[in-house]
C-alpha positions in Angstrom: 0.0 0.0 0.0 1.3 3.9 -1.3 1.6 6.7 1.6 -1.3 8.2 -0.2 -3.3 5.2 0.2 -2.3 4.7 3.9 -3.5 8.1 4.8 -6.5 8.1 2.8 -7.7 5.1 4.7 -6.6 6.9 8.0 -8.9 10.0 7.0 -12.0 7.6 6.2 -11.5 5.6 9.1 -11.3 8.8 11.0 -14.0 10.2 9.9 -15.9 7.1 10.8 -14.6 6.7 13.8 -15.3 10.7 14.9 -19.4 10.2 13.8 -19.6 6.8 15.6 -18.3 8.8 18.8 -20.8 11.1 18.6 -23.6 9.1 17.8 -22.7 6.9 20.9 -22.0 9.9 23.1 -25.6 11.6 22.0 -27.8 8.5 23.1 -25.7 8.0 26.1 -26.3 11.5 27.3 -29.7 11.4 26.6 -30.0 8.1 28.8 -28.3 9.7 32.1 -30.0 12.9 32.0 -33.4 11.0 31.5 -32.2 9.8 35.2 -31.6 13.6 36.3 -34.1 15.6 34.3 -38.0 15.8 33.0 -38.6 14.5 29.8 -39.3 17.8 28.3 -36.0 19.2 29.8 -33.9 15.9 28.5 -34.8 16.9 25.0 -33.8 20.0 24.9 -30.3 19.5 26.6 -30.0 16.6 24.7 -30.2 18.5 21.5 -28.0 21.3 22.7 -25.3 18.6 24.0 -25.7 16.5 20.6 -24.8 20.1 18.4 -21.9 20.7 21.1 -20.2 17.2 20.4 -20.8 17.8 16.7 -19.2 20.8 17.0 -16.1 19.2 19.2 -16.0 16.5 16.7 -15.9 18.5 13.2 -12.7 20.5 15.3 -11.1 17.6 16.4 -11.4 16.1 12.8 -9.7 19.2 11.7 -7.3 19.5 13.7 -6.3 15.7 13.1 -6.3 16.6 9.2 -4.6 19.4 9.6 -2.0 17.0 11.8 -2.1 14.1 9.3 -1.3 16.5 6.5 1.8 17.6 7.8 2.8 14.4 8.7 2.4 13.1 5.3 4.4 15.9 3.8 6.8 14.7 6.4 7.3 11.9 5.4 7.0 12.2 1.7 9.6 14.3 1.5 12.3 12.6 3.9 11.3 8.8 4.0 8.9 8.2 0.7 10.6 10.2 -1.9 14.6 9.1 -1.3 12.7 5.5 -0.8 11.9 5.7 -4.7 14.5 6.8 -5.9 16.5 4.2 -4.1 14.1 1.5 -5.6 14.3 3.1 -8.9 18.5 2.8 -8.6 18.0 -0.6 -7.4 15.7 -1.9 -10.2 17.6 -0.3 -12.7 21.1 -2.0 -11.8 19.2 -5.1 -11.3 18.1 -4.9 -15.2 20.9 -3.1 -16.6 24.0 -3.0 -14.3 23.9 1.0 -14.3 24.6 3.0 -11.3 21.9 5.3 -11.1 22.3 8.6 -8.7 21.5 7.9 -4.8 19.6 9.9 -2.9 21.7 12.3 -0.7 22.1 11.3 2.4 22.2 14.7 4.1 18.8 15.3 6.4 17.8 11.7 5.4 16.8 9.8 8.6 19.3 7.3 10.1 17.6 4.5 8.7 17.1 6.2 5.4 21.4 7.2 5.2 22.0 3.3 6.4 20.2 1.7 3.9 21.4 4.2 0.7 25.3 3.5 2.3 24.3 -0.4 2.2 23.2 -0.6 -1.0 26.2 1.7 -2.1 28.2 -0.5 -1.1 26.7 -3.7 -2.2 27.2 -2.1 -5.8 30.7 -1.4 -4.9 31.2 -4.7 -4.1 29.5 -5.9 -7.5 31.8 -3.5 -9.9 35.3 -4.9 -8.2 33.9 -8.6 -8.4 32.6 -7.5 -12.4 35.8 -6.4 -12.8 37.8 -9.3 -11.4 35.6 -11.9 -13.5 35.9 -9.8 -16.7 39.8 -10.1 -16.3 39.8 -13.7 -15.7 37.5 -13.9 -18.6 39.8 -12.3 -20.2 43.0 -14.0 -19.2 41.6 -17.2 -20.0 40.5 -16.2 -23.6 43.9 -15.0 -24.4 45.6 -18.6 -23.1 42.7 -20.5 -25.1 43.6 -18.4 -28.2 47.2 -18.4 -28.1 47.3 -22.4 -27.4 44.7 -23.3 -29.8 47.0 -21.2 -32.6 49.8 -22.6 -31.3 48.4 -26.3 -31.8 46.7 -25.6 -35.0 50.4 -25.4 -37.3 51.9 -28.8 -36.0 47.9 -30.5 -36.2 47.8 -29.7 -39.7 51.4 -30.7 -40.5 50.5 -33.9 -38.9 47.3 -34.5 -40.4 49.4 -33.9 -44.1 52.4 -36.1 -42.8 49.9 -39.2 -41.7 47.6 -38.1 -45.1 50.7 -38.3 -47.6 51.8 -41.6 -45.6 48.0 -43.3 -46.2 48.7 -42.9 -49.9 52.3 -45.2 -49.5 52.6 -48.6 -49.7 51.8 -49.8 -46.5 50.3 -53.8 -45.0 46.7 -53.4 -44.0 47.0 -53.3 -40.4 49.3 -50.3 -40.7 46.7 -48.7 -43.2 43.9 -48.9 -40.4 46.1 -47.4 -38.2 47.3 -44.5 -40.2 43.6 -44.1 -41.1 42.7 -43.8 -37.5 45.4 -41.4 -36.8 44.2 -39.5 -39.6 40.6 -39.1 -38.0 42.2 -38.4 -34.4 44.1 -35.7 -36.4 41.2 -34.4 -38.3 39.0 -34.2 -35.3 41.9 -32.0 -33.4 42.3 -29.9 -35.5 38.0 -29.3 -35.4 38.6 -28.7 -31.8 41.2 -26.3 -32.4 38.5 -24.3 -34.1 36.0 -24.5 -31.7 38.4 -23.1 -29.1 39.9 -20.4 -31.5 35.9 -19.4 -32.3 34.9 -19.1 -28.7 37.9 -16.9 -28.4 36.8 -15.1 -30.8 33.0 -14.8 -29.7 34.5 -13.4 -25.8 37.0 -10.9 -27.4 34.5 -9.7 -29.7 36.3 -10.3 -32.5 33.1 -12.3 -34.0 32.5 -10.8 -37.4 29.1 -10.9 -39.1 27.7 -9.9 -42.5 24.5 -9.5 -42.6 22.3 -10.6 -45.3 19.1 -11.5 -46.1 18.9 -15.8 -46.4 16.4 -18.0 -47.1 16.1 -19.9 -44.5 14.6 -22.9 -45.4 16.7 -23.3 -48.5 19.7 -22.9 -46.1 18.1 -25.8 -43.9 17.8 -28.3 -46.9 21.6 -27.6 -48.2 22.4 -29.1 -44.5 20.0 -32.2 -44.4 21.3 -32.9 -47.7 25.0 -32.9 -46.5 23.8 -35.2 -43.5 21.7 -37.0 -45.4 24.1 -40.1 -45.1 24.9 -40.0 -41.9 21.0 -39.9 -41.3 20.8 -43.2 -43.3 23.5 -45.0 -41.7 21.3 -44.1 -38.1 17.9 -44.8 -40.1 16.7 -41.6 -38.9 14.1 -40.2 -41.3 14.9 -36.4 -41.9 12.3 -33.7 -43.4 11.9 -30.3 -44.2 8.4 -29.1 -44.0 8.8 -25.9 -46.4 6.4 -22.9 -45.3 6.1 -20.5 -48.4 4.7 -17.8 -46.3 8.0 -17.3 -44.5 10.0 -14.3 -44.9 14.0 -14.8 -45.0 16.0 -13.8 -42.4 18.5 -11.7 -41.6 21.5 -13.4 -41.1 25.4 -14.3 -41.7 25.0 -17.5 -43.9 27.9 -18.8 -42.7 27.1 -18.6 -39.1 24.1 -19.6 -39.3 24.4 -22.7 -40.9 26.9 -23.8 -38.6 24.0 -23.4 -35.8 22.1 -25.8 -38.9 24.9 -28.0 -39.0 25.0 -28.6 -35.2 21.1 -28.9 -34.0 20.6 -31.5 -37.1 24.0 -33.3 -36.2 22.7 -33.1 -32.8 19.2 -33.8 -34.0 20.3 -37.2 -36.2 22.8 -38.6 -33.6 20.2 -38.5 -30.4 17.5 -40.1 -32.3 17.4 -43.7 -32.4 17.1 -46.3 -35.3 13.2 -45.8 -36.6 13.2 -41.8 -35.6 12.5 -38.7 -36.9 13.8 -34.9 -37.8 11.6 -32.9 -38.4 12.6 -28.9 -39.7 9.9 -26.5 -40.2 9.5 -22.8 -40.1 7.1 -20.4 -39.0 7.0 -16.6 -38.4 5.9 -15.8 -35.1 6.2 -11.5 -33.7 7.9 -9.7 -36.7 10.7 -13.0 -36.4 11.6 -15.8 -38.6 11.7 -19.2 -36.4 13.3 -22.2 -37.4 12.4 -25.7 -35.0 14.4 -28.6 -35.8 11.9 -31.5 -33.8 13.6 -35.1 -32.8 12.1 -37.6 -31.2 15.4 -38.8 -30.0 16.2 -38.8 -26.0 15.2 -35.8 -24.7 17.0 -33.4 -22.7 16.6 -34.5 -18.7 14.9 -31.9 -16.2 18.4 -31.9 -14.3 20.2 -30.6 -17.6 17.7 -28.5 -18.8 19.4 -25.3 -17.0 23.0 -26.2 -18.1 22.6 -26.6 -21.6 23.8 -24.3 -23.1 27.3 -23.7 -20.8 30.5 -24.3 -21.9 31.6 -27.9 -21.4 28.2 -29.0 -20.7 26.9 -32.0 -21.7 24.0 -34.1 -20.8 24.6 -37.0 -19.1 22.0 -39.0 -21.3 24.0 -37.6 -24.4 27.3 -38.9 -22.5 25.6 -42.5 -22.4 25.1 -42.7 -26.2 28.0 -40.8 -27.7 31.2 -40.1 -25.2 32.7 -38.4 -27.9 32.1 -34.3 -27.9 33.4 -31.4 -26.3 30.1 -29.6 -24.7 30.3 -26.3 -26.8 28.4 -26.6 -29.7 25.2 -25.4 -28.1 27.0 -22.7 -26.4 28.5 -20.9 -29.5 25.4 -21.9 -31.3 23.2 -19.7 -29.0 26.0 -16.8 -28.6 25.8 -16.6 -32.9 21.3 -16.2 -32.3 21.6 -13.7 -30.0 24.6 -12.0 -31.6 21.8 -11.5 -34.7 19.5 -10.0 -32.4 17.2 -13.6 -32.2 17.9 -16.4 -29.7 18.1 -20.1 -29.8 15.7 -22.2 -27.1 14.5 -26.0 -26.5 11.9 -27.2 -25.0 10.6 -31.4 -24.5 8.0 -32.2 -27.2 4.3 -32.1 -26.1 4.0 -35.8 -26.3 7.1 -36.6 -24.0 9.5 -38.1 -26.9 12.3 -35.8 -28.0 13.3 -32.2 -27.9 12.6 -29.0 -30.3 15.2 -26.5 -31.0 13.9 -23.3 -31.9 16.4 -20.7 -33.4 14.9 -17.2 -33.7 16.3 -14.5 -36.2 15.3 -11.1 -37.3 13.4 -10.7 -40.6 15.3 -8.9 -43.5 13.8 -5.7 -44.2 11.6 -6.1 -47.5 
C-alpha cells in the first residue's frame, strides 16, 4: 500500500470513527439525564449537547487533518521520496547494471542514510567482483587463443604427414592405423577451431555480415550434406517448407553452422526408426526455425546447463562419449549476436526435444 493510500484510509476511518463517537455519546447523554431531568427538559439538553459534540468532533477532525497533512508531507519528503528513488536505482542496476544517482544522504533519517550506504556498497562490491571476473575472462581467452594457434600449425602438418603416408605402400593393419590417426588428427584440429571461435565470440572479435537468407533453403543444403549420416542411423529427416516465410537476416555462414550442429545433434540422439523434423514459422515480426527429434530428450536436471560451456547431458554422454560440450553454447551466442535467440523445449508428447532458433526478418 502507497503513503497516499495509507493516509487516505486513515482519514475515512477517522471520519468514521469521529461520527460513531458522537452518535454513541448523544444516546448515552440522553439516557443519564433522563435519570436527572424531566422528559421535556432531556430533550432540549439533549439537543444542545448533541450540536456541542458535533461541534467538538468537526474541530477535532480538523485538527487531526490538519496533523495528518503535515505528517504526510513529512514523510514524503524525507522517507517516501529518497525511498523511490533508491528502488528506482535498485531496479535499474538489477536490469541493466547502471549506477543510477543515490539519494543524498544529508537530512535523510538514520535508517534512510543506512540503507542508501548499504546498497552503495553492495554495488561497490559488485563492480570490483565485475571487474575481477571480466579479467579472468579475459586471461583465459587469451591462453585459449594463443594455445589453440599454437596447436593448430603442428595439427595440420601432422594430419598432411599421416595423409601423404596413407597414400604409401603400406600392409593393412598399418593402413587402419594411419587411417585412424588420420581421424584423431582431423577431429583435433576441429577442436582447435571450436576453441579459436569461442575466443573469438568473448574478445569480440566475432565478425558478421549480414544478409538477407532464405532460410529454409539454407536448412535443406544441411540435411542434404547429413543425409548419409541420417541413413546409416535410419533416422528419417524432413523439411516441412512454409512458403509464407519471410527470409532472415543473417550471416549464412554462421548460421548454418548453428544448422549443422542442431541436425547433427538432431540425427545422432535419435534412435534407429526416428525422426527430424525442420519446419519454419514466423511468429512477432521473427523468422523461427524448429528442428523436432524424437530422440532422448534433454533430462529436467540438464535442462538449466545446456547451453554452458563444457556442458553435456549425461543421457548424451551415455550414447556418444565423444564431444566437447560447446556446440550449443556458441550456437546460442551466434542467435543472440543476430538479435534472435536459440531455445529448447521437450516435445508435447514426452518423446524428443525441439530446438527453436529465432532470427530477425530482412527488411523487405
Amino acid at each position: 500500500m502507497s503513503l497516499r493510500a495509507l493516509v487516505g484510509t486513515l482519514l475515512a476511518g477517522l471520519l468514521v470513527a469521529s461520527l460513531a463517537i458522537v452518535v454513541a455519546s448523544r444516546y448515552f447523554l440522553q439516557s443519564q439525564l433522563s435519570v436527572i431531568f424531566p422528559p421535556e427538559l432531556v430533550q432540549q439538553s439533549s439537543q444542545a449537547l448533541y450540536v456541542l459534540l458535533l461541534w467538538q468532533a468537526i474541530v477535532s477532525v480538523v485538527f487531526v487533518l490538519a496533523l495528518l497533512w503535515l505528517l504526510y508531507l513529512v514523510l514524503e519528503h524525507y522517507v517516501m521520496a529518497p525511498l523511490r528513488r533508491l528502488v528506482v536505482a535498485m531496479e535499474g542496476f538489477a536490469a541493466t547494471g547502471e549506477r543510477l544517482p543515490l539519494p543524498v544522504i544529508k537530512k535523510l533519517p538514520k535508517e534512510i542514510q543506512v540503507l542508501v550506504r548499504s546498497f552503495d556498497q553492495v554495488i561497490d562490491r559488485v563492480e570490483i567482483s565485475h571487474k575481477k571476473d571480466v579479467e579472468v575472462s579475459r586471461v583465459k581467452s587469451d591462453f585459449i587463443s594463443t594455445a589453440a594457434h599454437q596447436l593448430r600449425t603442428p595439427l595440420t602438418g601432422i594430419r598432411w604427414a599421416l595423409e601423404a603416408l596413407e597414400k604409401s605402400d603400406l600392409s593393412e593393419d598399418h593402413q587402419a592405423l594411419v587411417k585412424s590417426a588420420k581421424d584423431k588428427s582431423h577431429e583435433l584440429v576441429a577442436i582447435v577451431g571450436t576453441l579459436l571461435d569461442i575466443s573469438a565470440i568473448e574478445s569480440g572479435k566475432y565478425k558478421y555480415t549480414f544478409l538477407p537468407v532464405a532460410i529454409e533453403d539454407m536448412a535443406e543444403e544441411v540435411v542434404h550434406d547429413f543425409s548419409p549420416a541420417a541413413q546409416k542411423a535410419q533416422v528419417s529427416v524432413y523439411v516441412e517448407r512454409n512458403a509464407q516465410v519471410p527470409k532472415a537476416r543473417a550471416d549464412r555462414e554462421r548460421v548454418k553452422w548453428v544448422l549443422n550442429n542442431l541436425i547433427e545433434n538432431a540425427i545422432r540422439y535419435t534412435p534407429a526408426g526416428g525422426t527430424v523434423r525442420i519446419s519454419s514459422s514466423e511468429r512477432a515480426g521473427k523468422v523461427q526455425l524448429m528442428v523436432r527429434d524424437s530422440g532422448i530428450g534433454i533430462g529436467s536436471e540438464d535442462r538449466d546447463n545446456i547451453f554452458e560451456r563444457f556442458y553435456r547431458a549425461q543421457n548424451a554422454i551415455a550414447v556418444q562419449n565423444g564431444g566437447n560440450g560447446l556446440g550449443l553454447y556458441i550456437a546460442r551466442t551466434i542467435a543472440t549476436d543476430h538479435g534472435g535467440d536459440l531455445v529448447f523445449a521437450p516435445n508435447e508428447d514426452g518423446i524428443g526435444t525441439t530446438f527453436t532458433l529465432t532470427l530477425p526478418i530482412a527488411e523487405r
